[in-house]
Backbone as XML, in Angstrom:
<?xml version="1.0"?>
<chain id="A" units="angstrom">
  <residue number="1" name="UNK">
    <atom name="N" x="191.116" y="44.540" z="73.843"/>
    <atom name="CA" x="190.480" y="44.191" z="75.091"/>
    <atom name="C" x="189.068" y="43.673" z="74.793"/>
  </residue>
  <residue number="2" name="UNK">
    <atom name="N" x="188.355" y="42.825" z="75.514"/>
    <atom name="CA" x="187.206" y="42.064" z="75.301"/>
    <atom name="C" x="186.113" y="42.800" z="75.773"/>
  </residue>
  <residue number="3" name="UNK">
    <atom name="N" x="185.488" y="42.882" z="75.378"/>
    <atom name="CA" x="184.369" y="44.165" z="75.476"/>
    <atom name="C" x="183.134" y="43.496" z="76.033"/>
  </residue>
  <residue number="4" name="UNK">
    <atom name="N" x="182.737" y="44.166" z="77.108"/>
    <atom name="CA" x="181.538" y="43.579" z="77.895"/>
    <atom name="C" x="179.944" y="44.558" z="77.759"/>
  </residue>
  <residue number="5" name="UNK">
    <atom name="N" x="178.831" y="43.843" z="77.427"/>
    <atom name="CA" x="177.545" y="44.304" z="77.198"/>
    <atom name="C" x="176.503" y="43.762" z="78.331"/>
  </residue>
  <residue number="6" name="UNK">
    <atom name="N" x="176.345" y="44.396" z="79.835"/>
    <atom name="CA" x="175.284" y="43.539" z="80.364"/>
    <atom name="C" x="174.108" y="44.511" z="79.798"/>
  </residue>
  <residue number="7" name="UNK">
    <atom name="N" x="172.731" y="43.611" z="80.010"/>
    <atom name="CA" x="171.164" y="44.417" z="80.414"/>
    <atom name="C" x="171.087" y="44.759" z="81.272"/>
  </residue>
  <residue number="8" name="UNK">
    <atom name="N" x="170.260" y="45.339" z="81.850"/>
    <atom name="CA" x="169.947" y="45.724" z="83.267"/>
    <atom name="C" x="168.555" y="45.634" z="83.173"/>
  </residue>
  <residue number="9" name="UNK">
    <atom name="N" x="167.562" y="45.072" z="84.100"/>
    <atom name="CA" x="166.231" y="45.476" z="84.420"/>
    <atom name="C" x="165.620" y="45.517" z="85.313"/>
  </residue>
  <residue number="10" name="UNK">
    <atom name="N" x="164.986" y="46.846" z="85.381"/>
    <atom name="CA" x="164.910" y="48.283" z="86.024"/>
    <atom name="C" x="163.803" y="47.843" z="86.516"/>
  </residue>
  <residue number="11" name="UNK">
    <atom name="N" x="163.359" y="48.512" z="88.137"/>
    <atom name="CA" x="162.598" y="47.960" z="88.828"/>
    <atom name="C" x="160.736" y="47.745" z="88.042"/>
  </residue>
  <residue number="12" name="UNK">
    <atom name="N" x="160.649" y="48.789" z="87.084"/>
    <atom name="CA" x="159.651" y="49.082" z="86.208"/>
    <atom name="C" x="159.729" y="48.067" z="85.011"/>
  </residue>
  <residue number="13" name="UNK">
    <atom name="N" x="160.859" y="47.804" z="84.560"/>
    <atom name="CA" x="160.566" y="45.988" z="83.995"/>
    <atom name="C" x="161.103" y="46.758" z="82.178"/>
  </residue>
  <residue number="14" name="UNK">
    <atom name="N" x="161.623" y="48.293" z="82.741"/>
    <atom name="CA" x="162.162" y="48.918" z="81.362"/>
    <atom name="C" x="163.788" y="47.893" z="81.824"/>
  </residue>
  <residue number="15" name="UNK">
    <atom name="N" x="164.382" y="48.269" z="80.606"/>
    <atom name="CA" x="165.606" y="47.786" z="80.314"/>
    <atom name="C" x="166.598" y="48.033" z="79.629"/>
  </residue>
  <residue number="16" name="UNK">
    <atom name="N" x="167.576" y="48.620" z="79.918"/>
    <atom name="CA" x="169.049" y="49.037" z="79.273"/>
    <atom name="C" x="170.264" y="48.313" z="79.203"/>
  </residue>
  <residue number="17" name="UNK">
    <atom name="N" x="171.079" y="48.820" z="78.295"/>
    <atom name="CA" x="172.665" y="48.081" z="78.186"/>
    <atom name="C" x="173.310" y="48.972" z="78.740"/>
  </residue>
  <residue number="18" name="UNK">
    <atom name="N" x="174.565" y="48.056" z="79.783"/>
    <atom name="CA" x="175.630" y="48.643" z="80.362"/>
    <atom name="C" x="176.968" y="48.350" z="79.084"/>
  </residue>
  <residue number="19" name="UNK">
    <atom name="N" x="177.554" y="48.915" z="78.863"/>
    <atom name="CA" x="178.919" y="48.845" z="77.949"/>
    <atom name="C" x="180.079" y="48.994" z="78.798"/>
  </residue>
  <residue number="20" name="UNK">
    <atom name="N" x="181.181" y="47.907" z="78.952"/>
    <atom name="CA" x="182.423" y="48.094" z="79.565"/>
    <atom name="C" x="183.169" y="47.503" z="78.590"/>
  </residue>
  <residue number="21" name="UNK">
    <atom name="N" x="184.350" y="48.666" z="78.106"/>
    <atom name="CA" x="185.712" y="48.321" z="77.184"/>
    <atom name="C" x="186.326" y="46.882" z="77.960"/>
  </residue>
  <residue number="22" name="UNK">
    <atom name="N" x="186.533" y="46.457" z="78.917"/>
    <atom name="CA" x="187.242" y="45.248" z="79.952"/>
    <atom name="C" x="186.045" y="44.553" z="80.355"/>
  </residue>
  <residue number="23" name="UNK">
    <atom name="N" x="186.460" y="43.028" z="80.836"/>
    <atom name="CA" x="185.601" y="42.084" z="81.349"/>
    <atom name="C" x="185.849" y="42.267" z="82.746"/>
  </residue>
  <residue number="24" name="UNK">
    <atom name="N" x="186.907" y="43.480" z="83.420"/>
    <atom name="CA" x="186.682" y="43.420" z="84.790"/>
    <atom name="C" x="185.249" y="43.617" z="85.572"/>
  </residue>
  <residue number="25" name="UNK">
    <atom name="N" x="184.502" y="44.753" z="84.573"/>
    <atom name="CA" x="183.193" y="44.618" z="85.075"/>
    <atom name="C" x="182.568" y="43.493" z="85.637"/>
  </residue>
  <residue number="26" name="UNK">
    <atom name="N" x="182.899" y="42.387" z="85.213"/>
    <atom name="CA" x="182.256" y="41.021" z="85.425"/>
    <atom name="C" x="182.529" y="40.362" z="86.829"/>
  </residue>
  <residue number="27" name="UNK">
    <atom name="N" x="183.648" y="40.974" z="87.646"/>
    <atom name="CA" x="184.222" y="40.686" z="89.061"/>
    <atom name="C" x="183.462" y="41.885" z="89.881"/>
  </residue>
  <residue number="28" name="UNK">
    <atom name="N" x="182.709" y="42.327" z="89.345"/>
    <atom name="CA" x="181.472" y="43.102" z="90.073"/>
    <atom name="C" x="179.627" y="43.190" z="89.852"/>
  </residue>
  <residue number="29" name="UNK">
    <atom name="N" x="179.543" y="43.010" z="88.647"/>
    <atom name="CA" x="178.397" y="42.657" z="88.346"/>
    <atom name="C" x="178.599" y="41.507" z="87.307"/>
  </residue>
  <residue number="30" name="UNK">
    <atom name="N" x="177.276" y="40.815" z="87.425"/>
    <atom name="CA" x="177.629" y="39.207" z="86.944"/>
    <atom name="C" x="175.805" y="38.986" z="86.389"/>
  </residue>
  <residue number="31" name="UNK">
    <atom name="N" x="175.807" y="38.160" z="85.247"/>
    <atom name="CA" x="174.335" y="38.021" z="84.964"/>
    <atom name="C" x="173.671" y="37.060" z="85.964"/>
  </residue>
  <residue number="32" name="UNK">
    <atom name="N" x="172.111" y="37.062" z="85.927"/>
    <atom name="CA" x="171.868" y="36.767" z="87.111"/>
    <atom name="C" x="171.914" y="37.230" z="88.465"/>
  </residue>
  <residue number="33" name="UNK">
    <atom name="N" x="172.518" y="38.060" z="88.511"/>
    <atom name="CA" x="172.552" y="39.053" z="89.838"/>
    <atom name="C" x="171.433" y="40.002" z="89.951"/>
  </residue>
  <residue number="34" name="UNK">
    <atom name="N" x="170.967" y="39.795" z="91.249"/>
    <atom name="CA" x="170.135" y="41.049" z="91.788"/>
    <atom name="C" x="170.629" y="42.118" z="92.806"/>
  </residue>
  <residue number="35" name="UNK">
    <atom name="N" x="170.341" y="43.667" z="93.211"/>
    <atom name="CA" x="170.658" y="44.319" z="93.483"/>
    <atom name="C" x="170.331" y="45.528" z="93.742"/>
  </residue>
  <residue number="36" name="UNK">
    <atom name="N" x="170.278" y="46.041" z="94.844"/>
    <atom name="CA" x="169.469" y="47.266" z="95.178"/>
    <atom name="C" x="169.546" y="48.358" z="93.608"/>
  </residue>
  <residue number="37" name="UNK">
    <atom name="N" x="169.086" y="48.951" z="93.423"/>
    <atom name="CA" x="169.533" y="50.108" z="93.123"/>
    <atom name="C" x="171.159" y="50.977" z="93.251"/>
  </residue>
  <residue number="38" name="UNK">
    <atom name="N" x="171.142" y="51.413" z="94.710"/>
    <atom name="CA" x="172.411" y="52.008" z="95.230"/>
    <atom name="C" x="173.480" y="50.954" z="95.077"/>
  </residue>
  <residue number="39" name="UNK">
    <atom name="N" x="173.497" y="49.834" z="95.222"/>
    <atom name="CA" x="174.425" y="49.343" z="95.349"/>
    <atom name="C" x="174.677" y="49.072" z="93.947"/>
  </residue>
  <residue number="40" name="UNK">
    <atom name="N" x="173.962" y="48.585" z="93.231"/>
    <atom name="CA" x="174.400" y="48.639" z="91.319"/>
    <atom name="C" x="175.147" y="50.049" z="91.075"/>
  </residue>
  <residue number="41" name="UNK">
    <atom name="N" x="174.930" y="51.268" z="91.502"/>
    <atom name="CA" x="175.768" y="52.668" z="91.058"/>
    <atom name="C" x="176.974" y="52.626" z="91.651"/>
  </residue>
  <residue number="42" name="UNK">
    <atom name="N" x="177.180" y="51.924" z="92.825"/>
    <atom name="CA" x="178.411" y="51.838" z="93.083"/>
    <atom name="C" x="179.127" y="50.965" z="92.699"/>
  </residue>
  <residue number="43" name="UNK">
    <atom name="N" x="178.594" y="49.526" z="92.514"/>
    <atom name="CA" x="179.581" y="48.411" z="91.666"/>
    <atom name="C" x="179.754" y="48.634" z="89.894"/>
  </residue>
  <residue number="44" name="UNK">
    <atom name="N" x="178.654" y="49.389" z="89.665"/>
    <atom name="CA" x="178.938" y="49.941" z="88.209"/>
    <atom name="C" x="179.819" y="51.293" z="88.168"/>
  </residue>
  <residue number="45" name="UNK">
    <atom name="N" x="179.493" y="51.993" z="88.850"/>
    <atom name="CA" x="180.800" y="52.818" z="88.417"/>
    <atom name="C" x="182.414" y="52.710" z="89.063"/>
  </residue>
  <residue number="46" name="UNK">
    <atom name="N" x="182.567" y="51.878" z="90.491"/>
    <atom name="CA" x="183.686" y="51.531" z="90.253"/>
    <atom name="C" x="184.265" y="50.391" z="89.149"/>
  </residue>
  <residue number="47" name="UNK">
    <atom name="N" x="183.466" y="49.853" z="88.329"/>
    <atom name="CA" x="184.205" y="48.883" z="87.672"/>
    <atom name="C" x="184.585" y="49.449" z="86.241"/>
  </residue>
  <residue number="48" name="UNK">
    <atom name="N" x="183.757" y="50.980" z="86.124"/>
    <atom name="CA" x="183.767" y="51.701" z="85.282"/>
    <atom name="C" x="185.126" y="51.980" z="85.150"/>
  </residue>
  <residue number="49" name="UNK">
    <atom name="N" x="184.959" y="52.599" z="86.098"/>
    <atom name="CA" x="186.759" y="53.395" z="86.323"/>
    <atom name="C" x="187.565" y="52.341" z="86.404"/>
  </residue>
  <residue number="50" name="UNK">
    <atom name="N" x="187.828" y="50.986" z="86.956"/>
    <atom name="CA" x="188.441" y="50.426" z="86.340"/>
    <atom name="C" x="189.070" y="50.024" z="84.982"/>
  </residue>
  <residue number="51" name="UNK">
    <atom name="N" x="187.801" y="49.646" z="84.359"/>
    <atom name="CA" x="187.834" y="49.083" z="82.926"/>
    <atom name="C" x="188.284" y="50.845" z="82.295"/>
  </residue>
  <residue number="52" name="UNK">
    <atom name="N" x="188.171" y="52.014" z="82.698"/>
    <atom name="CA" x="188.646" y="53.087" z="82.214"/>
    <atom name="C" x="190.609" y="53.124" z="82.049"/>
  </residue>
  <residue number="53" name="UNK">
    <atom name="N" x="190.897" y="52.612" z="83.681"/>
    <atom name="CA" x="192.130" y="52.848" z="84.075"/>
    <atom name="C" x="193.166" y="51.668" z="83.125"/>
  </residue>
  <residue number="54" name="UNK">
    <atom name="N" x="192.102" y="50.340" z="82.669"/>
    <atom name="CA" x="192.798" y="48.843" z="82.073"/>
    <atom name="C" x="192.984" y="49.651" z="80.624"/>
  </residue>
  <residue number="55" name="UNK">
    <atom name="N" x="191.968" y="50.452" z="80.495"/>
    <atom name="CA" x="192.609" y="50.960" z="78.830"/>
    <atom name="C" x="193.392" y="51.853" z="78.854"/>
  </residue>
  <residue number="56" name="UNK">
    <atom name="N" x="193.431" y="52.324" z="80.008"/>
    <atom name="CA" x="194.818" y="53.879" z="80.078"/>
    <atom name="C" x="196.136" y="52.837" z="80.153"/>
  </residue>
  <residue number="57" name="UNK">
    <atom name="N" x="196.145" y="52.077" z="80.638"/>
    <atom name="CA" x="197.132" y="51.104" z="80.617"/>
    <atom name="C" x="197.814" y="50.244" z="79.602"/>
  </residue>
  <residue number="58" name="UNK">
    <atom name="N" x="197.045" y="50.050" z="78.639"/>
    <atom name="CA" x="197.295" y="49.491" z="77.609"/>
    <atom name="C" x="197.209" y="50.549" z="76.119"/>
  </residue>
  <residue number="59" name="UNK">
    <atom name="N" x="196.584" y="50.782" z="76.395"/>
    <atom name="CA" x="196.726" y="52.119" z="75.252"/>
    <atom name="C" x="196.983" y="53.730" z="75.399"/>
  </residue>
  <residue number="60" name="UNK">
    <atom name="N" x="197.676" y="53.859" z="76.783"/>
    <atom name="CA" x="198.016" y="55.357" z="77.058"/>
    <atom name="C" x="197.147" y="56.608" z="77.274"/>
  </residue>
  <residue number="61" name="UNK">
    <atom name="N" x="195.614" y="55.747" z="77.118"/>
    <atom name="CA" x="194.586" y="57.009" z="77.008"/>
    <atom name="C" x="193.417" y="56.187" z="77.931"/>
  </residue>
  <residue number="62" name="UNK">
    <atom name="N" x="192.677" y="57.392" z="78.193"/>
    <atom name="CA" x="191.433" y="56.608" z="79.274"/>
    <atom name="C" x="190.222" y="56.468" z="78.264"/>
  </residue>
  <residue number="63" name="UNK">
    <atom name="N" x="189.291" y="55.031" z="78.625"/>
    <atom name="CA" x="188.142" y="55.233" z="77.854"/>
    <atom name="C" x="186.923" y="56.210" z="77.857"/>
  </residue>
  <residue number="64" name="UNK">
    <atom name="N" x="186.672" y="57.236" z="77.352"/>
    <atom name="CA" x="185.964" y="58.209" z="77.221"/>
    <atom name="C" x="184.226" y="57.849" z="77.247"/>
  </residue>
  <residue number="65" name="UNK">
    <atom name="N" x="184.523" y="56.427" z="76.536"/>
    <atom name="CA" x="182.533" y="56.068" z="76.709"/>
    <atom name="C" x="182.265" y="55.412" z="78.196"/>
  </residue>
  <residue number="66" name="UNK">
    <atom name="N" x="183.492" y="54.697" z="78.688"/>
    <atom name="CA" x="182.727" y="54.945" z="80.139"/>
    <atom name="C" x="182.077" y="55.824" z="80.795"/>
  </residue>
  <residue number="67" name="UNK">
    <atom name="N" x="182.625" y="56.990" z="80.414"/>
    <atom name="CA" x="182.025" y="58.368" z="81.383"/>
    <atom name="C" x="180.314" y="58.491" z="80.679"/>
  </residue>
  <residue number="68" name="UNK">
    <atom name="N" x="180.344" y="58.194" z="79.461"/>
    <atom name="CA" x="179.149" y="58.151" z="79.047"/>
    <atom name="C" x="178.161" y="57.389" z="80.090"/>
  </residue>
  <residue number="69" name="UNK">
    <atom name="N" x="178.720" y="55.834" z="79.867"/>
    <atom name="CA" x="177.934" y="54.781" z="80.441"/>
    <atom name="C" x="177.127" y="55.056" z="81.768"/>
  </residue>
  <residue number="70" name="UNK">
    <atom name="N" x="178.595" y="56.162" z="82.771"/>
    <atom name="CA" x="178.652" y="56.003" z="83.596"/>
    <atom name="C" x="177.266" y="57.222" z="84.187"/>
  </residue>
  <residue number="71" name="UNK">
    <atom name="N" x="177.081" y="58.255" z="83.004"/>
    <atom name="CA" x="176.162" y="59.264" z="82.915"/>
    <atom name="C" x="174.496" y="58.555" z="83.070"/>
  </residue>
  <residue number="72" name="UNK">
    <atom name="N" x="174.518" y="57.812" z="81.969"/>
    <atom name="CA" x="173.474" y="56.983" z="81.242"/>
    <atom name="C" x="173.078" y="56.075" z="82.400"/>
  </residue>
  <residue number="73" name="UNK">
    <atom name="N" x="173.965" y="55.686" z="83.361"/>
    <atom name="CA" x="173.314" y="54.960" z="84.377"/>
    <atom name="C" x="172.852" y="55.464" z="85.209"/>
  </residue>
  <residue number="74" name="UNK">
    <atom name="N" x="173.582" y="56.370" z="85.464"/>
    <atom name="CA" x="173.313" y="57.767" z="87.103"/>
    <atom name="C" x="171.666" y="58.312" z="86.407"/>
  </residue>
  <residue number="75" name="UNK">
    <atom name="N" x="171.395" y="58.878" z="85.386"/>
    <atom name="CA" x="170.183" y="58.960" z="84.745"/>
    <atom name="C" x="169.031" y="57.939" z="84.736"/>
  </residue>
  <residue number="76" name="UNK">
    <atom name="N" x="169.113" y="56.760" z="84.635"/>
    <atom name="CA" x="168.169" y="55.734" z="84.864"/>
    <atom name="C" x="168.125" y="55.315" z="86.101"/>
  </residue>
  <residue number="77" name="UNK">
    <atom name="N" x="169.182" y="55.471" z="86.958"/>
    <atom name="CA" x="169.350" y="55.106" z="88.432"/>
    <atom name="C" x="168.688" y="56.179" z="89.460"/>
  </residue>
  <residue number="78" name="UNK">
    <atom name="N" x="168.303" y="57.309" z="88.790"/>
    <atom name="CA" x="167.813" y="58.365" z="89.492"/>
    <atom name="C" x="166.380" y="58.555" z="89.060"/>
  </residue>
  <residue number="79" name="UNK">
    <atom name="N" x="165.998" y="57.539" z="88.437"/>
    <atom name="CA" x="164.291" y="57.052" z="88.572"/>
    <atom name="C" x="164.009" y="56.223" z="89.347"/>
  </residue>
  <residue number="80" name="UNK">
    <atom name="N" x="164.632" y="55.562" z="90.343"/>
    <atom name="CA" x="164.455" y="54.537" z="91.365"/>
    <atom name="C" x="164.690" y="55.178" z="92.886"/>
  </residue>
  <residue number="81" name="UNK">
    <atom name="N" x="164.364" y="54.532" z="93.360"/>
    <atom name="CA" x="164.723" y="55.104" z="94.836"/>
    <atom name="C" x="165.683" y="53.554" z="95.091"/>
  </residue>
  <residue number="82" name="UNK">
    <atom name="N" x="166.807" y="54.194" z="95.821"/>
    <atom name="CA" x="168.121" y="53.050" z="95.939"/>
    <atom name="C" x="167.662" y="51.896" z="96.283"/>
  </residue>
  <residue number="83" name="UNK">
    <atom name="N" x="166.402" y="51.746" z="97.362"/>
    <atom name="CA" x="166.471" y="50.575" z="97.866"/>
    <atom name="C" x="165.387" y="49.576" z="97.179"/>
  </residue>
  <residue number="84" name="UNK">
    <atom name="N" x="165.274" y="50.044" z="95.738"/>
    <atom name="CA" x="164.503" y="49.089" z="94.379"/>
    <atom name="C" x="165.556" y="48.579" z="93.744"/>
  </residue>
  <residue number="85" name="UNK">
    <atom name="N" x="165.664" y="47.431" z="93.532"/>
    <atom name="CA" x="165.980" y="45.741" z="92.889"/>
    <atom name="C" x="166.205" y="46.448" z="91.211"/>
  </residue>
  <residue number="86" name="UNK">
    <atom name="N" x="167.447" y="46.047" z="90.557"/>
    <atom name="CA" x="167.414" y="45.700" z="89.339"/>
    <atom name="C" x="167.601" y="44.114" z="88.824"/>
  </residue>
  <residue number="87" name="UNK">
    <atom name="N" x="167.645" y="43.576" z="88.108"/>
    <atom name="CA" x="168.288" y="42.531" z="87.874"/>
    <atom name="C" x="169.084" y="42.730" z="86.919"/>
  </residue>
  <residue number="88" name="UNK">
    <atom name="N" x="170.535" y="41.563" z="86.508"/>
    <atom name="CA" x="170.995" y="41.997" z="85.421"/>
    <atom name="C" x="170.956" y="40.774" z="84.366"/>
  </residue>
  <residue number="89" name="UNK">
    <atom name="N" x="170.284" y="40.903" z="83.813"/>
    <atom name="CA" x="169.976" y="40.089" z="82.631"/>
    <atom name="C" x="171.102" y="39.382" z="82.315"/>
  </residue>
  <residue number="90" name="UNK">
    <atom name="N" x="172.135" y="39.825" z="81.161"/>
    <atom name="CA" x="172.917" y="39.112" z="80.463"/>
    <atom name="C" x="174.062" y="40.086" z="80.344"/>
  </residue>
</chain>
């Protein structure tokens, strides 16, 4: 499966990588996109669980570093107040 790496940058102008095992992520967040806060935790972690469910599908097991990702974002996302702007880089 094709493995997806966006940036994210954070209303403070810090900046992290999102990791998704699937490019479905990409039918939810897209580079160039801007986005509250709240609404990035929800298009990132449902696409999480997607790209989780595309590898249970193809390889019988769920991807385990999503849940990471999905930690690692809820953690940086909970230095913002929802209705602050990320952008997503690349």
């Amino acid at each position: 499966m094709p493995e997806v790496h966006l940036t994210l940058e954070w209303p403070d102008g810090s900046t992290s990588d999102l990791y998704s095992p699937s490019t479905v992520i990409l039918q939810r967040l897209r580079p160039g996109q801007s986005l509250p806060v709240s609404a990035l935790k929800i298009q990132a972690i449902t696409a999480l669980q997607e790209a989780s469910e595309r590898v249970r599908s193809r390889y019988g097991f769920a991807c385990t570093r999503t849940d990471e990702e999905r930690q690692k974002l809820e953690h940086m996302a909970s230095r913002f107040d929802d209705a602050e702007w990320v952008q997503i880089l690349s």
